[in-house]
VMD Tcl script that draws the C-alpha trace (Angstrom):
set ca {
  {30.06 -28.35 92.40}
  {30.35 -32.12 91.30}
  {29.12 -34.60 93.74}
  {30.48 -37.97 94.66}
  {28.03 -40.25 94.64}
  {28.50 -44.02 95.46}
  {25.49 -46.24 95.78}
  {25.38 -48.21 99.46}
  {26.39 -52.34 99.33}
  {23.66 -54.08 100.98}
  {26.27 -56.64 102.89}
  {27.55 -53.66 104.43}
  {24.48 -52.65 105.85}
  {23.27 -55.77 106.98}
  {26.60 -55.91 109.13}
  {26.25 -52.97 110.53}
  {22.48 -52.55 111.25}
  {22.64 -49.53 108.97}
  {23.46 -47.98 106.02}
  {26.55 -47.69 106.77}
  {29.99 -47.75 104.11}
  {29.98 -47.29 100.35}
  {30.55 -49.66 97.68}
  {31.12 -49.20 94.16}
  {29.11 -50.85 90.84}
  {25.38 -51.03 90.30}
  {22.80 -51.06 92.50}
  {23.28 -53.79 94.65}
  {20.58 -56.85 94.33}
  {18.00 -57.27 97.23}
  {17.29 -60.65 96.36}
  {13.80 -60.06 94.35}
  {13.03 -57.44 97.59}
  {11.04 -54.05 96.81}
  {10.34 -51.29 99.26}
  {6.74 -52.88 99.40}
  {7.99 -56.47 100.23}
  {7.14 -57.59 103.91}
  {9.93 -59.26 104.09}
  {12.41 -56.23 103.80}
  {13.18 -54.32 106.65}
  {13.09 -50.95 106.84}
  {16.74 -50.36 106.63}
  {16.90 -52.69 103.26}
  {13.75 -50.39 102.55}
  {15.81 -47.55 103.08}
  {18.62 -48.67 101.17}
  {16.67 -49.46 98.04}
  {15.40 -46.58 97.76}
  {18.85 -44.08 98.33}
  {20.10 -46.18 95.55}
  {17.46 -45.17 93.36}
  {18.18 -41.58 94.81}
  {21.50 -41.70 93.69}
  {20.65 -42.66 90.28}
  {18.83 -39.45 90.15}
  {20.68 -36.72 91.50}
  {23.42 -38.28 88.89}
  {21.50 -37.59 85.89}
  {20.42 -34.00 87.82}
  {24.07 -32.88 87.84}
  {24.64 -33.83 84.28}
  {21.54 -31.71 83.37}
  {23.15 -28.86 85.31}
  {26.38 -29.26 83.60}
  {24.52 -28.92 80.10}
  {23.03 -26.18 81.58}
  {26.14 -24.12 82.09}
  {27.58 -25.10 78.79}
  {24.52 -23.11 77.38}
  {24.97 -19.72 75.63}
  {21.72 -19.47 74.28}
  {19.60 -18.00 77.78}
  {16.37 -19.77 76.43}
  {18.34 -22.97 76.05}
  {19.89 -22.24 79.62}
  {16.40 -21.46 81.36}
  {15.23 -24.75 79.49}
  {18.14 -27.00 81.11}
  {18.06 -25.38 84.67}
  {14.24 -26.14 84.67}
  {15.26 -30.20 83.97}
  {17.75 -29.90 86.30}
  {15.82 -28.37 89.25}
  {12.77 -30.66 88.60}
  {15.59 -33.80 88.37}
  {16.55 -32.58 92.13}
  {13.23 -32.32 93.38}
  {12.93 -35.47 92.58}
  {15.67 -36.72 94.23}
  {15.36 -34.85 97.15}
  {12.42 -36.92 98.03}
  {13.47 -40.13 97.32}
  {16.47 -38.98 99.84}
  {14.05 -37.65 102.35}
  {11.72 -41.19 102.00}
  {15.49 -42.86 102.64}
  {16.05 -41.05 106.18}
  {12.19 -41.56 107.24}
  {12.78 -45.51 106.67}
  {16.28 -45.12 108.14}
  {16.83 -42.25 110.44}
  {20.51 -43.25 111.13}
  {21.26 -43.04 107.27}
  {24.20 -40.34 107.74}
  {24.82 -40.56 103.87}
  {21.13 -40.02 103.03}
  {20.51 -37.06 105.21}
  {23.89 -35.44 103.33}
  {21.98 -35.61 99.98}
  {18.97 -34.00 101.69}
  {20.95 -31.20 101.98}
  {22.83 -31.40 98.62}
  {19.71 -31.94 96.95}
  {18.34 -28.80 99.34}
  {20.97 -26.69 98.76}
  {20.92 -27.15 94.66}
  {17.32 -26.07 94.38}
  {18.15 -23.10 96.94}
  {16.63 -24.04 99.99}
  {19.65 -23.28 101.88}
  {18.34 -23.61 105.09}
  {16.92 -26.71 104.86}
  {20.35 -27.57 103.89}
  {21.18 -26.53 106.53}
  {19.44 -28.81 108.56}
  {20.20 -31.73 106.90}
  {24.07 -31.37 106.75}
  {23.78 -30.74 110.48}
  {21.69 -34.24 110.89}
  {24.20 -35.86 109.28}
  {27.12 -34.65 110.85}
  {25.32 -35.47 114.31}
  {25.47 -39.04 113.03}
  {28.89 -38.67 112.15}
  {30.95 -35.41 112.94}
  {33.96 -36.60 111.18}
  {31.98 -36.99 107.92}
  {34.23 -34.76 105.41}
  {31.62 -34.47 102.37}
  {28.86 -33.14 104.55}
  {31.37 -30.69 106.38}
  {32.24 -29.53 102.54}
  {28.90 -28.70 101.35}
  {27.99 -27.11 104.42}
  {30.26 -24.80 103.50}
  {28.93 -24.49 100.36}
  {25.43 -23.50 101.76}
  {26.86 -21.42 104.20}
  {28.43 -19.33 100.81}
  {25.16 -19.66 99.40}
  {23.77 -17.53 102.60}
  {26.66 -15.07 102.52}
  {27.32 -17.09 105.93}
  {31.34 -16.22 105.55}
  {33.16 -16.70 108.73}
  {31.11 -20.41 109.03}
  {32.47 -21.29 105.42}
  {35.88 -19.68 106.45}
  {35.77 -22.53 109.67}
  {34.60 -25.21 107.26}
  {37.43 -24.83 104.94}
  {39.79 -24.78 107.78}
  {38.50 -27.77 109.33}
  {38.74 -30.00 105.52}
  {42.23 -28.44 105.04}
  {43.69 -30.10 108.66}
  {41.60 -33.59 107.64}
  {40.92 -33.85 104.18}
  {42.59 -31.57 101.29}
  {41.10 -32.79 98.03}
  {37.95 -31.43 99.28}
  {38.89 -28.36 100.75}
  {40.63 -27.76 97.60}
  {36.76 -27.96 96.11}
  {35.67 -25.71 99.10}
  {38.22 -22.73 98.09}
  {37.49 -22.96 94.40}
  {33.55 -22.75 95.31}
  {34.80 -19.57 97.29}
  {36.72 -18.04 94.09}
  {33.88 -18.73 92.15}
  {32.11 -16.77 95.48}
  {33.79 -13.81 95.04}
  {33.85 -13.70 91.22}
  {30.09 -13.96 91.11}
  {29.68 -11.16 94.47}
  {32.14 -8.88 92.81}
  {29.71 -8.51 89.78}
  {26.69 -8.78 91.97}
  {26.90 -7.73 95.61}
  {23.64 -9.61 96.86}
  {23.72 -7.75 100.24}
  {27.39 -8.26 100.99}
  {29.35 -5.01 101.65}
  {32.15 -4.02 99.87}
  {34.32 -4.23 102.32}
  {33.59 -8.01 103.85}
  {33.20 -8.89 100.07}
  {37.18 -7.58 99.87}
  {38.11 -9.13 103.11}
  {36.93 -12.18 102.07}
  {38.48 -12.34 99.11}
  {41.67 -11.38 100.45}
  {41.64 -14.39 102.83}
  {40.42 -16.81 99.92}
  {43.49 -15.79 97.64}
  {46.04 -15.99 101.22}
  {44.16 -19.50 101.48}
  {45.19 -20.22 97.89}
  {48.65 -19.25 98.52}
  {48.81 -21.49 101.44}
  {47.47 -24.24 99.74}
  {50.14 -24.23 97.02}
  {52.69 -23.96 99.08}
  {52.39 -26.14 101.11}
  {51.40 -28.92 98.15}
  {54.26 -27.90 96.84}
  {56.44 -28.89 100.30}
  {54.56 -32.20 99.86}
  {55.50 -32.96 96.70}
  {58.97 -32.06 97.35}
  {59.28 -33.65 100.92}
  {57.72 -37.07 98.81}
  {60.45 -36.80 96.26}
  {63.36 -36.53 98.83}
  {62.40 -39.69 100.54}
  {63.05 -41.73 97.24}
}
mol new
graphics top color blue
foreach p $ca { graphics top sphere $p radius 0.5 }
foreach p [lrange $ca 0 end-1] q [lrange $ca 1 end] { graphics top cylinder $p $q radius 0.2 }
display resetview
């Protein structure tokens, strides 16, 4: 699952008292500010240091992606161990973000990402639900709840969590469903504790979702093309 990650424009959060709003480009400058400075405020504190977090869970994805391109299993082992280590670390530069700035919605998301990636899904858990307190319409954090809640054979949550992106958002409830097929590919060779016949119903629903999805893209498209 690739992650979005945008580092946070310090203008933005001085005019809103938070970290609140994303802006693209480098990690904005805090005029000669550290974390340490007594002249930053926690919330600048805060910001600093998600920035750096972002930095970090980048390069952790990447390592994951090298990971799966791996056919040699020592190779594999070898890349997953960079990758879990580059999460951990980012994980608490994410959790130092939220103690400096408790209202940091975006921070308390990439708890859980970061959470969820090393396979504590309940702490995921937690986070994405922090977040979404904050801000209940926040899409990404609705999405990889639903992730975690696959990752915790959780199905009828992850069912409502797909429905809920695909009435607001459908790019990613698009990357919900295709974590689901990739759900039921991995189960069907693996159970892990899910019966046979929820594993089936599930995936009978995922594939109707699929359908749905295409068709009604497909109406889209078509109902875009008639108006010109």
């Amino acid at each position: 699952m690739r992650a979005s990650f945008k580092p946070l424009c310090v203008t933005l959060l001085l005019a809103a008292g938070t970290a609140f709003g994303a802006g693209g480009g480098s990690m904005p400058s805090m005029g000669g500010m550290s974390t340490d400075s007594p002249r930053a405020t926690p919330e600048e504190q805060a910001l600093t240091v998600y920035n750096a977090a972002v930095h970090a869970v980048e390069k952790a994805d990447q390592q994951s992606a090298d990971a799966a391109r791996q056919s040699d299993p020592k190779k594999q082992q070898k890349a997953n161990d960079k990758a879990r280590s580059s999460y951990a670390g980012a994980l608490k530069k994410f959790s130092r973000a939220t103690e400096l700035n408790p209202a940091m919605y975006q921070a308390w998301n990439y708890v859980g990402y970061t959470n969820r990636k090393i396979g504590n899904y309940e702490a995921a858990l937690t986070a994405y639900d922090r977040a979404l307190t904050l801000k209940p319409d926040y899409a990404e954090a609705i999405e990889y709840r639903g992730h975690a809640y696959l990752g915790l054979n959780r199905l009828g949550e992850a069912k409502q969590a797909y429905l809920t992106l695909f009435g607001s958002n459908r790019k990613l409830a698009a990357q919900l469903l295709a974590g689901m097929q990739a759900w039921v590919g991995e189960h069907r060779g693996n159970s892990g504790g899910v019966d046979g016949a929820s594993l089936e119903a599930f995936a009978s629903w995922v594939s109707e979702r699929n359908t749905i999805a295409s068709q009604t893209a497909s109406l889209t498209r078509e109902g875009a093309s008639a108006a010109w």
